[in-house]
C-alpha positions, -999 to +999 in steps of 0.1 A: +805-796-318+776-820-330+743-817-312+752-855-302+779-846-281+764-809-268+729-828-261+745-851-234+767-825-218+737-801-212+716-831-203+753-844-176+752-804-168+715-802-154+714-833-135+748-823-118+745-785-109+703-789-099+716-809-075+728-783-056+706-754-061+716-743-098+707-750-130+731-754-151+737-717-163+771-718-149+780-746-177+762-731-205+770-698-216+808-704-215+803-732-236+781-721-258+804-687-263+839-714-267+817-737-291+812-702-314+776-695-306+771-654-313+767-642-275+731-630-274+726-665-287+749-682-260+733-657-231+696-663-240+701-701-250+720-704-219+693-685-193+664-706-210+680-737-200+688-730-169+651-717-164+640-747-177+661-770-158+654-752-124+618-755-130+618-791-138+638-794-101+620-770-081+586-791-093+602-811-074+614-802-045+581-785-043+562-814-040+584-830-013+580-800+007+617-789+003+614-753-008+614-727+022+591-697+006+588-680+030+628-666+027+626-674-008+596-645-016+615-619+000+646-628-012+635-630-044+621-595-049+651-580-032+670-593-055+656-588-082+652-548-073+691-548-064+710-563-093+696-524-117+720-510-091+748-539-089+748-527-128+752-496-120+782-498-101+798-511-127+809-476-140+825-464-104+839-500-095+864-516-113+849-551-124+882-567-124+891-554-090+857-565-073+865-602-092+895-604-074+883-600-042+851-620-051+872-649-060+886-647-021+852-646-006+840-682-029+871-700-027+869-693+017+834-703+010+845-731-013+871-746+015+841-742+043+815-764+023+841-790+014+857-793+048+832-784+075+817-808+101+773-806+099+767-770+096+737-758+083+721-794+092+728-795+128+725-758+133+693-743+154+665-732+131+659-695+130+627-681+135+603-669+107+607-637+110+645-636+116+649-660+080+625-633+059+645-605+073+675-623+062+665-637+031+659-603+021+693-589+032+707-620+014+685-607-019+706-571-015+734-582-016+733-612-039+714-588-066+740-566-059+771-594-071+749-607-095+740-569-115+771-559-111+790-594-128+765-600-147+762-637-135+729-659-122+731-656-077+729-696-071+763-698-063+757-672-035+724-677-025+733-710-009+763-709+014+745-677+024+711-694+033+732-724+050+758-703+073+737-670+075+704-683+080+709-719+094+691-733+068+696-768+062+716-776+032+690-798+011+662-769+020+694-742+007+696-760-026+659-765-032+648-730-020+677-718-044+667-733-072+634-717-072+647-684-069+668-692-103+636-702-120+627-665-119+658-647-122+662-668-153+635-669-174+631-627-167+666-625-181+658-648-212+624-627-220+651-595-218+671-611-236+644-624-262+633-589-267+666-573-279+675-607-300+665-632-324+660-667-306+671-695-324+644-722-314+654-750-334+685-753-310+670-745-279+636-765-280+657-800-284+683-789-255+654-778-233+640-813-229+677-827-223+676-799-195+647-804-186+649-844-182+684-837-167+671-814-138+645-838-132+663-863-124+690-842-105+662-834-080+651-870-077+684-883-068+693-854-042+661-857-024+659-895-021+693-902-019+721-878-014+726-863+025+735-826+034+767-834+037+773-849+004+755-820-017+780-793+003+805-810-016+796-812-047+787-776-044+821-768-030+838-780-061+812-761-082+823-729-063+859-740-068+852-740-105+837-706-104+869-690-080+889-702-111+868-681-137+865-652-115+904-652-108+913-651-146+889-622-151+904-603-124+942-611-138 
Protein backbone atom coordinates (compact mmCIF):
# COMPACT_ATOMS: atom_id res chain seq x y z
CA UNK A 1 0.00 0.00 0.00
CA UNK A 2 1.47 3.55 -0.80
CA UNK A 3 2.39 5.65 2.16
CA UNK A 4 -0.49 8.05 0.59
CA UNK A 5 -3.11 5.76 1.36
CA UNK A 6 -1.41 4.14 4.84
CA UNK A 7 -0.67 7.90 6.05
CA UNK A 8 -4.46 8.81 6.17
CA UNK A 9 -5.65 5.66 7.67
CA UNK A 10 -3.17 5.91 10.63
CA UNK A 11 -3.85 9.52 10.73
CA UNK A 12 -8.45 8.42 10.46
CA UNK A 13 -7.16 5.53 13.08
CA UNK A 14 -5.77 8.01 15.90
CA UNK A 15 -8.36 10.52 15.85
CA UNK A 16 -11.06 7.74 16.02
CA UNK A 17 -9.79 5.18 18.70
CA UNK A 18 -8.12 8.31 21.10
CA UNK A 19 -11.43 9.22 21.29
CA UNK A 20 -12.28 6.66 23.44
CA UNK A 21 -9.35 5.87 25.54
CA UNK A 22 -7.01 4.07 22.86
CA UNK A 23 -4.63 4.81 20.64
CA UNK A 24 -4.83 3.41 17.74
CA UNK A 25 -2.76 0.08 18.38
CA UNK A 26 -5.80 -1.92 17.88
CA UNK A 27 -5.69 -0.67 13.96
CA UNK A 28 -2.05 -0.93 13.54
CA UNK A 29 -0.35 -4.05 13.98
CA UNK A 30 -2.97 -6.02 11.96
CA UNK A 31 -2.53 -3.87 9.33
CA UNK A 32 0.72 -3.47 9.20
CA UNK A 33 1.14 -7.57 9.47
CA UNK A 34 -1.85 -7.91 6.30
CA UNK A 35 0.06 -4.92 4.36
CA UNK A 36 3.38 -7.45 4.62
CA UNK A 37 5.35 -5.60 7.21
CA UNK A 38 7.92 -8.36 8.91
CA UNK A 39 6.17 -8.57 12.54
CA UNK A 40 8.88 -7.12 14.84
CA UNK A 41 8.42 -4.27 12.37
CA UNK A 42 4.49 -4.27 12.43
CA UNK A 43 4.63 -4.76 16.59
CA UNK A 44 7.27 -2.04 17.26
CA UNK A 45 5.87 0.36 14.44
CA UNK A 46 2.58 -0.32 15.70
CA UNK A 47 3.33 0.27 19.77
CA UNK A 48 5.23 3.59 18.86
CA UNK A 49 2.29 5.00 17.26
CA UNK A 50 -0.04 4.23 19.58
CA UNK A 51 2.48 5.74 22.25
CA UNK A 52 2.66 8.52 20.34
CA UNK A 53 -0.83 9.08 19.58
CA UNK A 54 -1.89 8.53 23.39
CA UNK A 55 0.54 11.07 24.34
CA UNK A 56 -0.51 13.71 22.02
CA UNK A 57 -4.31 12.93 23.66
CA UNK A 58 -3.52 12.52 27.15
CA UNK A 59 -1.65 16.20 26.78
CA UNK A 60 -4.72 16.84 26.41
CA UNK A 61 -6.97 15.68 28.47
CA UNK A 62 -4.43 16.60 30.98
CA UNK A 63 -4.69 20.04 30.68
CA UNK A 64 -8.53 20.02 30.81
CA UNK A 65 -8.32 18.30 33.97
CA UNK A 66 -9.80 14.96 32.59
CA UNK A 67 -7.26 12.36 33.67
CA UNK A 68 -8.11 10.74 37.15
CA UNK A 69 -4.35 9.88 38.50
CA UNK A 70 -5.03 9.01 41.28
CA UNK A 71 -6.65 5.32 39.96
CA UNK A 72 -4.53 5.74 37.05
CA UNK A 73 -0.88 5.45 39.25
CA UNK A 74 -1.96 2.42 40.92
CA UNK A 75 -3.40 0.93 38.13
CA UNK A 76 -0.69 1.45 36.15
CA UNK A 77 2.02 -0.30 38.23
CA UNK A 78 -0.25 -3.15 38.81
CA UNK A 79 -0.43 -3.69 35.59
CA UNK A 80 2.36 -3.45 34.53
CA UNK A 81 3.81 -6.03 37.34
CA UNK A 82 0.84 -8.59 36.28
CA UNK A 83 1.04 -8.96 32.52
CA UNK A 84 5.19 -11.21 33.27
CA UNK A 85 2.57 -13.54 34.85
CA UNK A 86 -0.49 -13.21 32.28
CA UNK A 87 2.60 -14.49 29.96
CA UNK A 88 3.23 -16.93 31.90
CA UNK A 89 0.09 -18.57 31.85
CA UNK A 90 0.25 -18.96 28.53
CA UNK A 91 2.01 -22.39 28.89
CA UNK A 92 -0.83 -23.96 31.39
CA UNK A 93 -3.89 -22.19 29.64
CA UNK A 94 -4.85 -22.75 26.32
CA UNK A 95 -4.76 -19.31 24.48
CA UNK A 96 -7.45 -20.30 22.20
CA UNK A 97 -9.69 -21.46 24.92
CA UNK A 98 -9.33 -18.26 27.18
CA UNK A 99 -10.11 -16.25 23.60
CA UNK A 100 -13.22 -17.85 23.47
CA UNK A 101 -14.43 -17.04 26.58
CA UNK A 102 -12.79 -13.50 26.38
CA UNK A 103 -14.76 -12.82 23.34
CA UNK A 104 -18.05 -13.53 25.63
CA UNK A 105 -16.99 -11.23 28.31
CA UNK A 106 -16.29 -7.97 25.39
CA UNK A 107 -19.12 -8.66 23.28
CA UNK A 108 -21.66 -8.61 26.92
CA UNK A 109 -19.48 -5.67 27.52
CA UNK A 110 -19.89 -4.44 23.94
CA UNK A 111 -23.96 -4.80 24.02
CA UNK A 112 -23.78 -2.84 27.71
CA UNK A 113 -21.92 0.36 26.29
CA UNK A 114 -24.04 0.48 23.16
CA UNK A 115 -27.39 -0.04 24.79
CA UNK A 116 -27.31 1.21 28.38
CA UNK A 117 -29.23 4.24 29.78
CA UNK A 118 -26.29 6.95 31.70
CA UNK A 119 -24.14 4.62 33.54
CA UNK A 120 -20.92 5.61 34.58
CA UNK A 121 -22.19 9.42 34.14
CA UNK A 122 -25.05 9.42 36.53
CA UNK A 123 -23.58 6.81 38.82
CA UNK A 124 -22.39 8.04 42.54
CA UNK A 125 -18.70 8.83 42.70
CA UNK A 126 -16.57 6.44 44.71
CA UNK A 127 -14.39 7.61 47.28
CA UNK A 128 -10.53 7.96 46.84
CA UNK A 129 -9.56 5.35 48.47
CA UNK A 130 -12.20 2.84 47.27
CA UNK A 131 -11.13 3.95 43.21
CA UNK A 132 -7.12 3.37 44.03
CA UNK A 133 -7.97 0.10 45.67
CA UNK A 134 -9.87 -0.68 42.59
CA UNK A 135 -7.79 0.73 40.03
CA UNK A 136 -5.25 -1.47 41.26
CA UNK A 137 -7.46 -4.66 41.22
CA UNK A 138 -8.42 -3.43 37.71
CA UNK A 139 -4.39 -3.27 36.93
CA UNK A 140 -4.28 -7.31 38.02
CA UNK A 141 -6.38 -8.31 36.13
CA UNK A 142 -6.11 -6.28 33.01
CA UNK A 143 -2.12 -7.03 33.04
CA UNK A 144 -3.24 -10.40 33.51
CA UNK A 145 -5.51 -10.43 29.83
CA UNK A 146 -3.15 -8.29 28.33
CA UNK A 147 0.37 -10.66 29.18
CA UNK A 148 -1.32 -13.43 28.60
CA UNK A 149 -2.85 -12.25 24.80
CA UNK A 150 -0.32 -10.31 24.17
CA UNK A 151 -2.63 -7.25 23.35
CA UNK A 152 -2.46 -3.36 24.72
CA UNK A 153 -5.37 -3.22 28.09
CA UNK A 154 -7.52 -0.04 26.66
CA UNK A 155 -10.20 -2.02 25.59
CA UNK A 156 -10.52 -3.37 29.24
CA UNK A 157 -9.41 -0.71 31.26
CA UNK A 158 -12.44 1.39 30.34
CA UNK A 159 -15.73 -0.50 30.74
CA UNK A 160 -13.94 -1.55 33.84
CA UNK A 161 -13.22 2.00 35.25
CA UNK A 162 -16.93 3.09 34.01
CA UNK A 163 -19.15 0.01 35.60
CA UNK A 164 -16.50 -1.02 38.33
CA UNK A 165 -15.48 2.12 39.52
CA UNK A 166 -18.29 4.60 38.64
CA UNK A 167 -16.05 6.62 36.82
CA UNK A 168 -17.49 8.80 34.38
CA UNK A 169 -17.11 7.79 30.83
CA UNK A 170 -15.07 10.92 29.44
CA UNK A 171 -12.69 10.69 32.76
CA UNK A 172 -12.60 6.49 31.71
CA UNK A 173 -11.32 7.37 28.32
CA UNK A 174 -8.92 10.15 29.29
CA UNK A 175 -7.49 8.28 32.37
CA UNK A 176 -7.11 5.27 29.93
CA UNK A 177 -5.35 6.81 27.55
CA UNK A 178 -2.63 7.79 29.81
CA UNK A 179 -2.15 4.50 31.06
CA UNK A 180 -1.49 3.36 27.30
CA UNK A 181 1.16 6.04 26.93
CA UNK A 182 3.23 3.92 29.27
CA UNK A 183 2.33 0.45 28.48
CA UNK A 184 3.17 1.46 24.99
CA UNK A 185 6.28 3.07 24.65
CA UNK A 186 7.82 0.29 27.39
CA UNK A 187 6.75 -2.28 24.90
CA UNK A 188 8.25 -0.37 21.82
CA UNK A 189 11.79 0.28 23.83
CA UNK A 190 11.45 -3.95 24.38
CA UNK A 191 10.78 -4.24 21.32
CA UNK A 192 13.50 -1.75 19.98
CA UNK A 193 16.09 -3.66 21.89
CA UNK A 194 15.56 -7.10 20.23
CA UNK A 195 14.91 -5.41 16.57
CA UNK A 196 15.99 -3.12 13.97
CA UNK A 197 13.60 -0.02 13.86
CA UNK A 198 12.88 1.18 10.54
CA UNK A 199 12.64 5.03 11.27
CA UNK A 200 12.12 6.29 7.91
CA UNK A 201 8.59 4.76 8.15
CA UNK A 202 7.72 5.47 11.52
CA UNK A 203 8.92 9.16 11.95
CA UNK A 204 6.47 10.37 9.02
CA UNK A 205 3.47 8.10 10.47
CA UNK A 206 4.17 9.41 13.92
CA UNK A 207 3.29 12.99 13.19
CA UNK A 208 0.00 11.62 11.22
CA UNK A 209 -0.58 9.88 14.70
CA UNK A 210 0.34 12.30 16.53
CA UNK A 211 -1.77 15.15 14.70
CA UNK A 212 -4.64 12.44 14.61
CA UNK A 213 -4.73 11.89 18.44
CA UNK A 214 -4.67 15.50 18.87
CA UNK A 215 -7.38 16.24 17.36
CA UNK A 216 -9.29 13.06 18.61
CA UNK A 217 -8.90 14.53 22.12
CA UNK A 218 -10.05 17.98 21.06
CA UNK A 219 -13.22 16.85 19.59
CA UNK A 220 -14.21 14.41 22.58
CA UNK A 221 -13.63 16.95 25.18
CA UNK A 222 -15.38 19.89 23.68
CA UNK A 223 -17.89 18.23 21.92
CA UNK A 224 -18.89 14.64 22.15
CA UNK A 225 -21.10 13.56 25.55
CA UNK A 226 -20.60 10.33 27.68
CA UNK A 227 -23.07 8.85 26.00
CA UNK A 228 -21.86 9.27 22.57
CA UNK A 229 -18.12 7.98 23.30
CA UNK A 230 -19.75 4.53 24.95
CA UNK A 231 -20.78 4.03 21.60
CA UNK A 232 -18.23 4.48 19.59
CA UNK A 233 -16.27 2.38 22.06
CA UNK A 234 -18.89 -0.32 21.98
CA UNK A 235 -18.36 -0.84 18.24
CA UNK A 236 -14.60 -0.72 18.79
CA UNK A 237 -15.15 -3.70 21.35
CA UNK A 238 -17.42 -5.29 18.76
CA UNK A 239 -14.57 -5.22 16.36
CA UNK A 240 -12.22 -6.77 18.81
CA UNK A 241 -15.04 -9.80 19.98
CA UNK A 242 -14.74 -10.51 16.11
CA UNK A 243 -10.79 -10.95 16.14
CA UNK A 244 -10.80 -12.72 19.34
CA UNK A 245 -13.56 -15.21 18.16
CA UNK A 246 -11.59 -16.29 14.96
CA UNK A 247 -8.52 -16.87 17.10
CA UNK A 248 -10.43 -19.05 19.41
CA UNK A 249 -12.07 -21.07 16.23
Amino acid sequence: MSLFLLLPIIFISSFILTMVGLGGGLIFSPLFVLLGFPVSTAVSASLFLNGTAALSAAVTYYRKKMIDVRTAIPLLISSTAAAPFGAMLTSIIPVRLFSGILAAVILAAAARMLFSGKAGDSASPKSVRFRVIGGAGIGIVVGLMAGLLGIGGGVFIVPLLIYVLGMPTKTSAATSIFIVVFSSFSGFIAHASLASIDWKFILPAAIFSFVGGRLGAKVMSERLKGRRVRQIFGVVLLIFFLKLLQNSL
